[in-house]
FIRO-476768 format. One record per residue: x, y, z of N, C-alpha, C, O, CB in turn; residue number from 1; residue in three letters. Coordinates in Angstrom, 3 decimals. Glycine has a CB too. Layout:
<node n_xx="X" n_yy="Y" n_zz="Z" ca_xx="X" ca_yy="Y" ca_zz="Z" c_xx="X" c_yy="Y" c_zz="Z" o_xx="X" o_yy="Y" o_zz="Z" cb_xx="X" cb_yy="Y" cb_zz="Z" resi="NUM" resn="ALA"/>
...
END
This chain:
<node n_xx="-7.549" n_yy="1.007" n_zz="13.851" ca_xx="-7.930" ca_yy="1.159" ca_zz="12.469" c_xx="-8.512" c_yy="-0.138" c_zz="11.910" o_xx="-9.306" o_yy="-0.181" o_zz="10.971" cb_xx="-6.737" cb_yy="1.602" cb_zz="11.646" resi="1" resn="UNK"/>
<node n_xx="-7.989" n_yy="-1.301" n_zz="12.649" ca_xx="-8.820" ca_yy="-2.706" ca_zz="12.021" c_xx="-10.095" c_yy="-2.672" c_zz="12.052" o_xx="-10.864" o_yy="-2.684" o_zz="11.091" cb_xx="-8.588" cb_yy="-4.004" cb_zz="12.707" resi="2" resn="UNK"/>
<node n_xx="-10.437" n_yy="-2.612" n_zz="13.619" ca_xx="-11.970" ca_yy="-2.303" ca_zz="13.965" c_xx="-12.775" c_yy="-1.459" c_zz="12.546" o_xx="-13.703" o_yy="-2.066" o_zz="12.013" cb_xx="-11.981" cb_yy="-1.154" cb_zz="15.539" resi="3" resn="UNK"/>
<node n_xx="-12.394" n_yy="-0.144" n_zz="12.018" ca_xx="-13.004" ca_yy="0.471" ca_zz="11.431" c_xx="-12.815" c_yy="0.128" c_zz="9.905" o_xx="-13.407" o_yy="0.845" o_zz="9.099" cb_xx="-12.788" cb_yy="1.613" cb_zz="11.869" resi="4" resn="UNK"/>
<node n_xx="-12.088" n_yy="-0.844" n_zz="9.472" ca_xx="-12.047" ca_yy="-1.260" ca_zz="8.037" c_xx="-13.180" c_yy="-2.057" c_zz="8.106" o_xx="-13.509" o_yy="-2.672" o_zz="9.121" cb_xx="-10.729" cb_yy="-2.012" cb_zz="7.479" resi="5" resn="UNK"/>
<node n_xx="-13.808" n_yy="-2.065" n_zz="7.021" ca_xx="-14.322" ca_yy="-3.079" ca_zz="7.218" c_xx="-13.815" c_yy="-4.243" c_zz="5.768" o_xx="-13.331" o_yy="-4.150" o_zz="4.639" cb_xx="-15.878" cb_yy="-2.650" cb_zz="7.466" resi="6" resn="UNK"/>
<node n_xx="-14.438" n_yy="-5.571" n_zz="6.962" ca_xx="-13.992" ca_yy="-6.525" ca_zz="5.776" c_xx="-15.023" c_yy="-6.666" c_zz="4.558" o_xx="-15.905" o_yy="-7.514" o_zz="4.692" cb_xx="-13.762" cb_yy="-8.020" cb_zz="6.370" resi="7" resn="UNK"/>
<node n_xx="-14.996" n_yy="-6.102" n_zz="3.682" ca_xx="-15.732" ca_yy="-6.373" ca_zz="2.454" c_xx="-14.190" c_yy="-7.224" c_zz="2.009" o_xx="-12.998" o_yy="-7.249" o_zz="2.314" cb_xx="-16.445" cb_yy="-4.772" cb_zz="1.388" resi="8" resn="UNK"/>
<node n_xx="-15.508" n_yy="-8.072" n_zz="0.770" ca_xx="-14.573" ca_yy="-8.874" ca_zz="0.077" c_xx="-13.444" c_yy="-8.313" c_zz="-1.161" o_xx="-12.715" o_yy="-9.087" o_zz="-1.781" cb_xx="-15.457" cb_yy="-9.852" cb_zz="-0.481" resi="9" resn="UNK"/>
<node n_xx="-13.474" n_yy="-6.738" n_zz="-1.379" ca_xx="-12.249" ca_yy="-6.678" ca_zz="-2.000" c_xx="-11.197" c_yy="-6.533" c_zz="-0.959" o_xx="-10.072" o_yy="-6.856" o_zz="-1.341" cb_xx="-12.211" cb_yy="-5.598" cb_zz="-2.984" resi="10" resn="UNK"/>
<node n_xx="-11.309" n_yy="-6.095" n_zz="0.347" ca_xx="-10.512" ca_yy="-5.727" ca_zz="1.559" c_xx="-9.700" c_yy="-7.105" c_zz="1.617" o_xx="-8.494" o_yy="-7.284" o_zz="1.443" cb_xx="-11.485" cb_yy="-5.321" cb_zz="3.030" resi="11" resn="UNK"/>
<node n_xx="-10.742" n_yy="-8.056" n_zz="1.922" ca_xx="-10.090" ca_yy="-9.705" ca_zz="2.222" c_xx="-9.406" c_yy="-9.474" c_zz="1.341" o_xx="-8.226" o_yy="-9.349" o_zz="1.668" cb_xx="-10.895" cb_yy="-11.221" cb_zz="2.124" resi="12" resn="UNK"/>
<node n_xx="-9.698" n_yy="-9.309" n_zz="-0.054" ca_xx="-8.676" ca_yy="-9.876" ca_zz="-1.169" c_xx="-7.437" c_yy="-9.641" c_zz="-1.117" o_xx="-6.530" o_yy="-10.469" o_zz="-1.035" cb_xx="-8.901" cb_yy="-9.488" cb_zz="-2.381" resi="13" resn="UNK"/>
<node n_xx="-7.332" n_yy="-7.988" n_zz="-1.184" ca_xx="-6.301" ca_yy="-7.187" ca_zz="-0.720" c_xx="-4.834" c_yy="-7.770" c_zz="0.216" o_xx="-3.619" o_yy="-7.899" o_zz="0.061" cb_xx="-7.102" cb_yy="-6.250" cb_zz="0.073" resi="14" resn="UNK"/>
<node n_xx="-5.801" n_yy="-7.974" n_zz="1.150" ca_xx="-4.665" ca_yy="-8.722" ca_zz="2.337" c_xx="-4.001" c_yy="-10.420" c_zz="1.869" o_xx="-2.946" o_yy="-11.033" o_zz="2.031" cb_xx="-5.758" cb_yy="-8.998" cb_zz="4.101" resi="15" resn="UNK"/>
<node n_xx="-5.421" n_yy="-10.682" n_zz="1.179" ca_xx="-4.829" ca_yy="-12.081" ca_zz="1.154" c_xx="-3.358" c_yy="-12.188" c_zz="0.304" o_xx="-2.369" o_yy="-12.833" o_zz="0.653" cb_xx="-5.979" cb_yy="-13.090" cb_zz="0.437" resi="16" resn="UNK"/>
<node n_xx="-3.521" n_yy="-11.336" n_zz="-0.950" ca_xx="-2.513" ca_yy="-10.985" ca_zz="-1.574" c_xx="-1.230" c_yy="-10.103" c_zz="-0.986" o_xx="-0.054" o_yy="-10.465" o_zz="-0.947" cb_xx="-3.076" cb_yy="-10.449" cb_zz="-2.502" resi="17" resn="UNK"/>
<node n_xx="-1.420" n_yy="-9.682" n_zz="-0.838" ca_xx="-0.105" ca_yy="-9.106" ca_zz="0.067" c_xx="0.368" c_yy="-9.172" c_zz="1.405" o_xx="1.123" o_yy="-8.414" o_zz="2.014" cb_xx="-0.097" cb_yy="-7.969" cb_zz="0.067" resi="18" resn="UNK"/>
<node n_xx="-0.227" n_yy="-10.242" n_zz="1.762" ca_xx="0.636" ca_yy="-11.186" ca_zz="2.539" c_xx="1.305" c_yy="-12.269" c_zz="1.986" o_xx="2.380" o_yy="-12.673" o_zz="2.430" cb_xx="-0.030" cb_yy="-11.719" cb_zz="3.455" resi="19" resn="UNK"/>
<node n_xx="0.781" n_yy="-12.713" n_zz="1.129" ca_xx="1.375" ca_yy="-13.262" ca_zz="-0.054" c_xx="2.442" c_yy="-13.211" c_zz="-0.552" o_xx="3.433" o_yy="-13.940" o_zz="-0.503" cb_xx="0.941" cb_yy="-13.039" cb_zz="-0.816" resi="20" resn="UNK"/>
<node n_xx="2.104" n_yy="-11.909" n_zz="-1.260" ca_xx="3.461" ca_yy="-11.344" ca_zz="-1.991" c_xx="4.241" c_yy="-10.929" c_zz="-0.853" o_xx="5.255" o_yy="-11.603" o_zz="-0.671" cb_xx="3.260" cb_yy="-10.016" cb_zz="-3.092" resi="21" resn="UNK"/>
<node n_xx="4.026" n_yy="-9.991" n_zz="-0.041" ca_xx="5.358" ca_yy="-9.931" ca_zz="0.591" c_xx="6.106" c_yy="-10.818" c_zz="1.702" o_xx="6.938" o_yy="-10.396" o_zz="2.506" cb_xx="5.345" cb_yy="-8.830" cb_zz="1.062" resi="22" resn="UNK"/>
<node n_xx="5.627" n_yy="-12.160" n_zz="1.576" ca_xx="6.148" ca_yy="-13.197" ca_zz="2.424" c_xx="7.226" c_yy="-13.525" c_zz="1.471" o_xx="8.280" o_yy="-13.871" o_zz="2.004" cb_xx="5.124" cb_yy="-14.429" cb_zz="2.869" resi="23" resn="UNK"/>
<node n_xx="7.192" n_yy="-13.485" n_zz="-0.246" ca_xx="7.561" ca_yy="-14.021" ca_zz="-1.424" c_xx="8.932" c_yy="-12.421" c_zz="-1.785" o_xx="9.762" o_yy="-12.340" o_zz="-2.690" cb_xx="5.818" cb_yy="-14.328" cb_zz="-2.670" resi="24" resn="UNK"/>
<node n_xx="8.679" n_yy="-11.599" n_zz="-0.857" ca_xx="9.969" ca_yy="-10.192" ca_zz="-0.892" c_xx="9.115" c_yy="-9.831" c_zz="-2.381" o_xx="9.973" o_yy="-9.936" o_zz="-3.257" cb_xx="12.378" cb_yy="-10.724" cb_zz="-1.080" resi="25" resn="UNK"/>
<node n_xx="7.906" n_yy="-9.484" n_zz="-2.969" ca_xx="7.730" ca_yy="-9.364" ca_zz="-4.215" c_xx="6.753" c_yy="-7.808" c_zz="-3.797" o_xx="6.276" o_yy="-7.284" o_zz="-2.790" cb_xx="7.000" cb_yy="-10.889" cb_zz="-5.059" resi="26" resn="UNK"/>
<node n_xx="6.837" n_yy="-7.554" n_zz="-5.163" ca_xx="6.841" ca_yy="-5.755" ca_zz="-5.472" c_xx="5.023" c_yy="-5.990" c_zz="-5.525" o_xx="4.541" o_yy="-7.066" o_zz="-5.880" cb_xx="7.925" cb_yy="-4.933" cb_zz="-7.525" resi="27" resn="UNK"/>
<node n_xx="4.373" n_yy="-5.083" n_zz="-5.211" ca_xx="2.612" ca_yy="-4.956" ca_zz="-5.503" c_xx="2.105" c_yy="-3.448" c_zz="-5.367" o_xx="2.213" o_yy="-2.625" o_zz="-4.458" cb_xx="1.618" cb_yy="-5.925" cb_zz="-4.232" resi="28" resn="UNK"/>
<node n_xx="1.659" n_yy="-3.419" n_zz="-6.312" ca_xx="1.119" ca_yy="-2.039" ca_zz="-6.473" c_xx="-0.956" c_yy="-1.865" c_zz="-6.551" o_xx="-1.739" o_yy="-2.292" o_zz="-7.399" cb_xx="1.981" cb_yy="-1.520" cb_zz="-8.137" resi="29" resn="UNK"/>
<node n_xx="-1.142" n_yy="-1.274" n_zz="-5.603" ca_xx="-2.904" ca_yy="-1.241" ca_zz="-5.723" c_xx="-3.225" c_yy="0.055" c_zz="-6.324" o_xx="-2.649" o_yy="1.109" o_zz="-6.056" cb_xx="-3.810" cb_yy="-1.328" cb_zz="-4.142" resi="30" resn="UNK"/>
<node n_xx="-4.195" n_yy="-0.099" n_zz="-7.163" ca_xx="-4.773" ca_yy="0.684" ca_zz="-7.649" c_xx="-6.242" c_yy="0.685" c_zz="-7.601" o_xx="-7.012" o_yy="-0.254" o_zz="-7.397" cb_xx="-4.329" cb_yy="0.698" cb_zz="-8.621" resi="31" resn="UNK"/>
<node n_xx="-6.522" n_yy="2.169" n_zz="-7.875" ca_xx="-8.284" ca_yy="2.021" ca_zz="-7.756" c_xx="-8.703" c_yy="3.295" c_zz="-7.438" o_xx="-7.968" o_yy="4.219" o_zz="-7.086" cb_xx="-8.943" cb_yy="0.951" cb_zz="-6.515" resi="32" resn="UNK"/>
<node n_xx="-9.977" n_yy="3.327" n_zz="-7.577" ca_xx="-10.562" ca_yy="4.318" ca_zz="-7.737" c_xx="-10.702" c_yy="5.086" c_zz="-6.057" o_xx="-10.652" o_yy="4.592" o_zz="-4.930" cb_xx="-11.860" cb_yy="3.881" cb_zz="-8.555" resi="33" resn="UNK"/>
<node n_xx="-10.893" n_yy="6.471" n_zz="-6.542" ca_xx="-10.876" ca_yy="7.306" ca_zz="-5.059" c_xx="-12.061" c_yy="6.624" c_zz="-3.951" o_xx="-13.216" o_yy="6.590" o_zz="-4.376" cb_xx="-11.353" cb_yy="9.183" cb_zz="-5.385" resi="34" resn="UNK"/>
<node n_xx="-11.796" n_yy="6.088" n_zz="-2.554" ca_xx="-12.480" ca_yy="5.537" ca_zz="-2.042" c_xx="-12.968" c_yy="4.213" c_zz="-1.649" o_xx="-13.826" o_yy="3.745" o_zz="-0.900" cb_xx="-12.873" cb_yy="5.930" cb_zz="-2.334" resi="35" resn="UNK"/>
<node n_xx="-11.826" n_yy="3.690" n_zz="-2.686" ca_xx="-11.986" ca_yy="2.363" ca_zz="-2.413" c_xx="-10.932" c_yy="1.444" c_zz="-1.747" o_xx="-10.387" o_yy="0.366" o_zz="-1.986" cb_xx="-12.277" cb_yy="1.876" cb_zz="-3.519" resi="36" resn="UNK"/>
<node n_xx="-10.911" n_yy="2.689" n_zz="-0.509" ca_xx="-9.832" ca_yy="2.019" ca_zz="0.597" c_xx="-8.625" c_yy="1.484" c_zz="0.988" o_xx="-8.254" o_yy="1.145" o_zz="2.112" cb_xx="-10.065" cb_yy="1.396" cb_zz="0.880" resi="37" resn="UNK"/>
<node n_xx="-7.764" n_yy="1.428" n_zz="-0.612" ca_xx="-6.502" ca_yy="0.954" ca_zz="-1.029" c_xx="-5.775" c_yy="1.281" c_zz="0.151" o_xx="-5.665" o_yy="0.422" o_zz="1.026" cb_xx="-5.933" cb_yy="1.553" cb_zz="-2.346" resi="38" resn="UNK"/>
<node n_xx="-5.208" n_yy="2.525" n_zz="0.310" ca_xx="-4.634" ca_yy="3.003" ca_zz="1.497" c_xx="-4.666" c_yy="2.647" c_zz="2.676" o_xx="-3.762" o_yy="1.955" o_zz="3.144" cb_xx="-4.865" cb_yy="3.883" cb_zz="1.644" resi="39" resn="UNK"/>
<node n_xx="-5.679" n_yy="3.036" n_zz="3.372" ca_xx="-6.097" ca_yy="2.594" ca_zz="4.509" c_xx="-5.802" c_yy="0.979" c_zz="4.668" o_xx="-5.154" o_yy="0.577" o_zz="5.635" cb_xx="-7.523" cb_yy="2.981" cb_zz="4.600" resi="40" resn="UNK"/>
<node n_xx="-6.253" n_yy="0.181" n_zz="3.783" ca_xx="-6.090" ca_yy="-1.091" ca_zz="3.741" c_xx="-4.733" c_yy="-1.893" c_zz="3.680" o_xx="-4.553" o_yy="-3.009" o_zz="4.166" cb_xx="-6.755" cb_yy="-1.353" cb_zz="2.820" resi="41" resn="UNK"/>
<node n_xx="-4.148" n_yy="-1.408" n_zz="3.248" ca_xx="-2.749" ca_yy="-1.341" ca_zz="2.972" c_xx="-2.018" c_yy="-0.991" c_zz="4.525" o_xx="-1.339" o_yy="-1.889" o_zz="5.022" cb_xx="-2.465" cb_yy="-0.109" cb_zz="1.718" resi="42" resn="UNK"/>
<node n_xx="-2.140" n_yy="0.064" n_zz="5.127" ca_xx="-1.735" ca_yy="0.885" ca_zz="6.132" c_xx="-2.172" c_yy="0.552" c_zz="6.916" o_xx="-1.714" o_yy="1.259" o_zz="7.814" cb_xx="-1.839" cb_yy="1.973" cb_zz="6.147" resi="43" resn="UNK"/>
<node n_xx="-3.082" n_yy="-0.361" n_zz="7.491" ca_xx="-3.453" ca_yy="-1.076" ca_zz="8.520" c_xx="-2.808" c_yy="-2.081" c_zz="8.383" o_xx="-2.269" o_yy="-2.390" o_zz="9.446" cb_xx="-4.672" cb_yy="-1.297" cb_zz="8.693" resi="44" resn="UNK"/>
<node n_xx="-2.558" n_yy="-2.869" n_zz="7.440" ca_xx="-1.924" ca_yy="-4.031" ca_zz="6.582" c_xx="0.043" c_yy="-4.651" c_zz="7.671" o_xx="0.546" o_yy="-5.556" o_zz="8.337" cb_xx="-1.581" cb_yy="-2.970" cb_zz="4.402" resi="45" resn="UNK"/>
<node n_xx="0.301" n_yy="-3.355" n_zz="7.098" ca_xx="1.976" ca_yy="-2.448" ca_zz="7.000" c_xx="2.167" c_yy="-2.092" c_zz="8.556" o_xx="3.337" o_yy="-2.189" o_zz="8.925" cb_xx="1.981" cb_yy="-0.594" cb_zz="5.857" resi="46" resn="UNK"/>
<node n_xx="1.218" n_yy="-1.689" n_zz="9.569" ca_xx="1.160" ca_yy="-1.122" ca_zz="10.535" c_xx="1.755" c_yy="-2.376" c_zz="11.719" o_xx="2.232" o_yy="-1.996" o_zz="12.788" cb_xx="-0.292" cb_yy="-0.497" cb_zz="10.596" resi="47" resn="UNK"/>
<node n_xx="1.670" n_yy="-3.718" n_zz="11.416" ca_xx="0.993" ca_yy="-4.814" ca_zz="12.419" c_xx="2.313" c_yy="-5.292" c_zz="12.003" o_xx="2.387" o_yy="-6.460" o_zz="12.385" cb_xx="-0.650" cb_yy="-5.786" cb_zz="12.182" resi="48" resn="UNK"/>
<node n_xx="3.594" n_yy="-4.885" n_zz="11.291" ca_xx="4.670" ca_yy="-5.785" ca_zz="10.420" c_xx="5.736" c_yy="-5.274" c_zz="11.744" o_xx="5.665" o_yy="-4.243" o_zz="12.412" cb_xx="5.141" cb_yy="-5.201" cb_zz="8.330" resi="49" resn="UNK"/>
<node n_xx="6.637" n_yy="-6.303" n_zz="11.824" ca_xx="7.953" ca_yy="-5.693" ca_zz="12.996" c_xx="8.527" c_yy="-4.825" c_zz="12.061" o_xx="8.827" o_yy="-5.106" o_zz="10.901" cb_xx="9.315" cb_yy="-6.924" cb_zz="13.706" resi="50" resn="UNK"/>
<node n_xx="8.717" n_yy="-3.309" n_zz="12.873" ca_xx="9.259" ca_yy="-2.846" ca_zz="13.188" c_xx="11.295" c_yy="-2.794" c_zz="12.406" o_xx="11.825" o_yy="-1.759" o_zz="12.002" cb_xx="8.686" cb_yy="-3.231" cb_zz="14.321" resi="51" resn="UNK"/>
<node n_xx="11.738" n_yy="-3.706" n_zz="12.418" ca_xx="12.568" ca_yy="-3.794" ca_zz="12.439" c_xx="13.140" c_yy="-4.557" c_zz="11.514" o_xx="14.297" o_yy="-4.456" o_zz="11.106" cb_xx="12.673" cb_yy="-3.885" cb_zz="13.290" resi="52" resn="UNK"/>
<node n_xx="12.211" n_yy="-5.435" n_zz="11.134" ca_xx="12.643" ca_yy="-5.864" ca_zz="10.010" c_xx="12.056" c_yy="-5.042" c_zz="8.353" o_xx="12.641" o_yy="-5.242" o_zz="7.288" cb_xx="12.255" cb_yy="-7.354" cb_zz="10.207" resi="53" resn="UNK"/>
<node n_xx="10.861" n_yy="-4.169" n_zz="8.492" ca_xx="10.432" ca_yy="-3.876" ca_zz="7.505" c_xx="9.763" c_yy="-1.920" c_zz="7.888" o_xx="9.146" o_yy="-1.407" o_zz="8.822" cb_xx="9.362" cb_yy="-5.248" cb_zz="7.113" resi="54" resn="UNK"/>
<node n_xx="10.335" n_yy="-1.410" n_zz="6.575" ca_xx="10.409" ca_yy="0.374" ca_zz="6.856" c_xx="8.946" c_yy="0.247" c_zz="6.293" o_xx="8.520" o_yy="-0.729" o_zz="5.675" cb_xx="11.806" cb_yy="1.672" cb_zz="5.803" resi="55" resn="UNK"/>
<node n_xx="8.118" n_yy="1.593" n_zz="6.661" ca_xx="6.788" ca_yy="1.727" ca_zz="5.410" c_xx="7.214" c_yy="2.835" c_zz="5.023" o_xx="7.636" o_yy="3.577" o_zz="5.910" cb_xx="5.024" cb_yy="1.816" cb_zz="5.801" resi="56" resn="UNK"/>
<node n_xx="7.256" n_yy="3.308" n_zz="3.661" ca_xx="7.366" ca_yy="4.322" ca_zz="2.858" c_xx="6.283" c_yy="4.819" c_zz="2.051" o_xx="6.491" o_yy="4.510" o_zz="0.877" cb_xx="8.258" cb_yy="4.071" cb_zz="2.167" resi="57" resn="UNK"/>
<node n_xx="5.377" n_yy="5.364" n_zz="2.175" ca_xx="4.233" ca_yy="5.659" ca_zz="1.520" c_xx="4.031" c_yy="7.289" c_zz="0.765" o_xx="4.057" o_yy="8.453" o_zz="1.162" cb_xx="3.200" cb_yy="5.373" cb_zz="2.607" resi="58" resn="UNK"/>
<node n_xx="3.823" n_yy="6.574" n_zz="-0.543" ca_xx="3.739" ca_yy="7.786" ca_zz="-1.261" c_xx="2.198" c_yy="8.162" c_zz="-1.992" o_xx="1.744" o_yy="7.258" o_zz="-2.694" cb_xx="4.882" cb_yy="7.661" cb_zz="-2.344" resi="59" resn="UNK"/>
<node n_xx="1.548" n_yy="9.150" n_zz="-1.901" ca_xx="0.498" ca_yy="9.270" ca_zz="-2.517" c_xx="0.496" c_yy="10.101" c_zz="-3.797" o_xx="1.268" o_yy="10.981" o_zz="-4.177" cb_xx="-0.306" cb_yy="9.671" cb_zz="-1.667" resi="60" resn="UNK"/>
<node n_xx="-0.377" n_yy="9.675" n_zz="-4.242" ca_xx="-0.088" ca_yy="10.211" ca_zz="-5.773" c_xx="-1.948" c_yy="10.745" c_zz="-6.053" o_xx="-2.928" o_yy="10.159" o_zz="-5.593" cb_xx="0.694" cb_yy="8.521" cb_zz="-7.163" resi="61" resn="UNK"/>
<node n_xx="-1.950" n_yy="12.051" n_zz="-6.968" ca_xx="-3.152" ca_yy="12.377" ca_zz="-7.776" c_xx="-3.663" c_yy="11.920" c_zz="-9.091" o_xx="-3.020" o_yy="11.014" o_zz="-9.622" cb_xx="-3.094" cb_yy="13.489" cb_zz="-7.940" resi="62" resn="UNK"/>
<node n_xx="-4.758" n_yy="12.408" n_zz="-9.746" ca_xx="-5.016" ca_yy="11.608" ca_zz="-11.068" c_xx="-3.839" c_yy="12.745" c_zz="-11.689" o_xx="-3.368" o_yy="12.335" o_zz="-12.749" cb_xx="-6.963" cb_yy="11.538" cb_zz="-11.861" resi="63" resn="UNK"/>
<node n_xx="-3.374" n_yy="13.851" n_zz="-11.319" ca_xx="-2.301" ca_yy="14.618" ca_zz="-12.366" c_xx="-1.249" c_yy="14.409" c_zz="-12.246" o_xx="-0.461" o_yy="15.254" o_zz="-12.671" cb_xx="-2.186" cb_yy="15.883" cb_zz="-12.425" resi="64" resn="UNK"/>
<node n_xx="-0.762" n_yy="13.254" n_zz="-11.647" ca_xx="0.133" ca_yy="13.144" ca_zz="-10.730" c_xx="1.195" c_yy="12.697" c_zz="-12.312" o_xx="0.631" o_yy="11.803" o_zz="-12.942" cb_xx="-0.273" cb_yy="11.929" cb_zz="-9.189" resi="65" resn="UNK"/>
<node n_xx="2.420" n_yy="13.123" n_zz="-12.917" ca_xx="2.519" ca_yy="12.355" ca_zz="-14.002" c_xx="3.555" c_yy="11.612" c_zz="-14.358" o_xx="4.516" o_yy="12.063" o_zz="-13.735" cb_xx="2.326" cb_yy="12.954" cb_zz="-14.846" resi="66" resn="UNK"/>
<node n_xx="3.983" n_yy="10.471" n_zz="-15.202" ca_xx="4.654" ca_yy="9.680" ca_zz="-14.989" c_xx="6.464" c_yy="10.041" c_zz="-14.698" o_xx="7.146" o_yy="9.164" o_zz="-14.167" cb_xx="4.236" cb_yy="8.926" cb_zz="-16.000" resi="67" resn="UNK"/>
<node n_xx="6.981" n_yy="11.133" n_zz="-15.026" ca_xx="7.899" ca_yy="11.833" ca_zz="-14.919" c_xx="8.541" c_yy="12.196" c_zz="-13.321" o_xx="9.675" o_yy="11.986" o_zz="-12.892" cb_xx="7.445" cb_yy="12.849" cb_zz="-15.656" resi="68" resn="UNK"/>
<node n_xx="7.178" n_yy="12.907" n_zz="-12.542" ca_xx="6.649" ca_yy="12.958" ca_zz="-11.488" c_xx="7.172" c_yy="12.144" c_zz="-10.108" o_xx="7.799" o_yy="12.402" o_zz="-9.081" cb_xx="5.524" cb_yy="12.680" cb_zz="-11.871" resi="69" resn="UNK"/>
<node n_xx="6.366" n_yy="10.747" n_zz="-10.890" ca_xx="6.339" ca_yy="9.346" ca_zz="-10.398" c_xx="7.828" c_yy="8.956" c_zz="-10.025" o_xx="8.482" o_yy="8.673" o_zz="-9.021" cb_xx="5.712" cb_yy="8.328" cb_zz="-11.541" resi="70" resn="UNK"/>
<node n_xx="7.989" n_yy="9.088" n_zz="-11.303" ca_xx="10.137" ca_yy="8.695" ca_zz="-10.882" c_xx="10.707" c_yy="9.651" c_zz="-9.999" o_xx="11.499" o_yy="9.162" o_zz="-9.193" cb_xx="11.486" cb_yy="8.921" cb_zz="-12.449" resi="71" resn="UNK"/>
<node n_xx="10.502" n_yy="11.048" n_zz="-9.915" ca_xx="11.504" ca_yy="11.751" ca_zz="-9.187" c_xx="10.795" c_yy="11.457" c_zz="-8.022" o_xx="11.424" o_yy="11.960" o_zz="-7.091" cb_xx="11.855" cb_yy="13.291" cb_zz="-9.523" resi="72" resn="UNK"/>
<node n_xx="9.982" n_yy="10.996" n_zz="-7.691" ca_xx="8.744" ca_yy="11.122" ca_zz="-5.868" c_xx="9.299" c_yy="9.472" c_zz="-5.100" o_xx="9.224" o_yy="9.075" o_zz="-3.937" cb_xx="5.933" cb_yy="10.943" cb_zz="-6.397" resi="73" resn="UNK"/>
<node n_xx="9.915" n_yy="8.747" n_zz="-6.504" ca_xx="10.127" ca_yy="7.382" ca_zz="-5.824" c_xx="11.759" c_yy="7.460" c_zz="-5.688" o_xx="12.361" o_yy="6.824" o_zz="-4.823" cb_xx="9.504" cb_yy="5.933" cb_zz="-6.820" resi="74" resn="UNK"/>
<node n_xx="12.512" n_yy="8.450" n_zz="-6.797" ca_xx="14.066" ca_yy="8.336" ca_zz="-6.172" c_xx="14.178" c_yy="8.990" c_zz="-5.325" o_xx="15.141" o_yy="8.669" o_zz="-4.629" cb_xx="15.183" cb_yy="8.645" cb_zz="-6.875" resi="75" resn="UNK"/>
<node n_xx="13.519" n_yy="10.019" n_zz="-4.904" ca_xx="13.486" ca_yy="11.186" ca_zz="-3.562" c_xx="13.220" c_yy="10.120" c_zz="-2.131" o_xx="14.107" o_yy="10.098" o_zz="-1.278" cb_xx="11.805" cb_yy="12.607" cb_zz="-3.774" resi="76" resn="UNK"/>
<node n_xx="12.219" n_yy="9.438" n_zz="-1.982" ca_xx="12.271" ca_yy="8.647" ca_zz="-1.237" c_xx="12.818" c_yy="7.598" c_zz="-1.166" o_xx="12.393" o_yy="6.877" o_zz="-0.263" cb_xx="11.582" cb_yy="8.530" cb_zz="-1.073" resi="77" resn="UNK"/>
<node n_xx="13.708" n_yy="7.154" n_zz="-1.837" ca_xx="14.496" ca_yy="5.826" ca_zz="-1.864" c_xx="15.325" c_yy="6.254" c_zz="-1.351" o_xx="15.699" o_yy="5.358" o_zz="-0.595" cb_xx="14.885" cb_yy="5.088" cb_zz="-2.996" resi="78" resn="UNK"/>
<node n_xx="16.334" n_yy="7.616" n_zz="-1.134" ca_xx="17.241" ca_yy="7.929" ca_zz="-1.262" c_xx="17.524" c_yy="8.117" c_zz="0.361" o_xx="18.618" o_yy="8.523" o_zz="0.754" cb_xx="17.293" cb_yy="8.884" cb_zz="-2.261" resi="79" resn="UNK"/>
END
């Protein structure tokens, strides 16, 4: 999946920051518009991390998706 990301410079950015933050144990949330690779970028990101020290939990969300929603989709998976 690296091969096929490509590095545009919001991609770099992306990583630079959240390697960042999560060297720092700190919370980051991406946002953005449909297509602009958040996911993928992220998930290639998350993919390359041991195993063992760190779970990936990934939740996707719609534009109807609503804030009510949001809470029960993140205690369902916390749990």
């Amino acid at each position: 999946l690296n091969d096929i990301i490509g590095k545009a410079s919001g991609t770099v950015m992306q990583m630079h920051f959240l390697a960042k933050l999560l060297l720092q144990e700190k919370s980051l949330l991406f946002v953005g518009p449909t297509g602009t690779r958040e996911a993928a970028s992220i998930n290639s990101f998350l993919r390359q991390l041991p195993h063992e020290k760190y779970v990936m939990c990934q939740i996707n969300f719609a534009v109807q998706t609503s804030a009510k929603q949001t809470r029960d989709i993140s205690l369902t998976e916390l749990e």
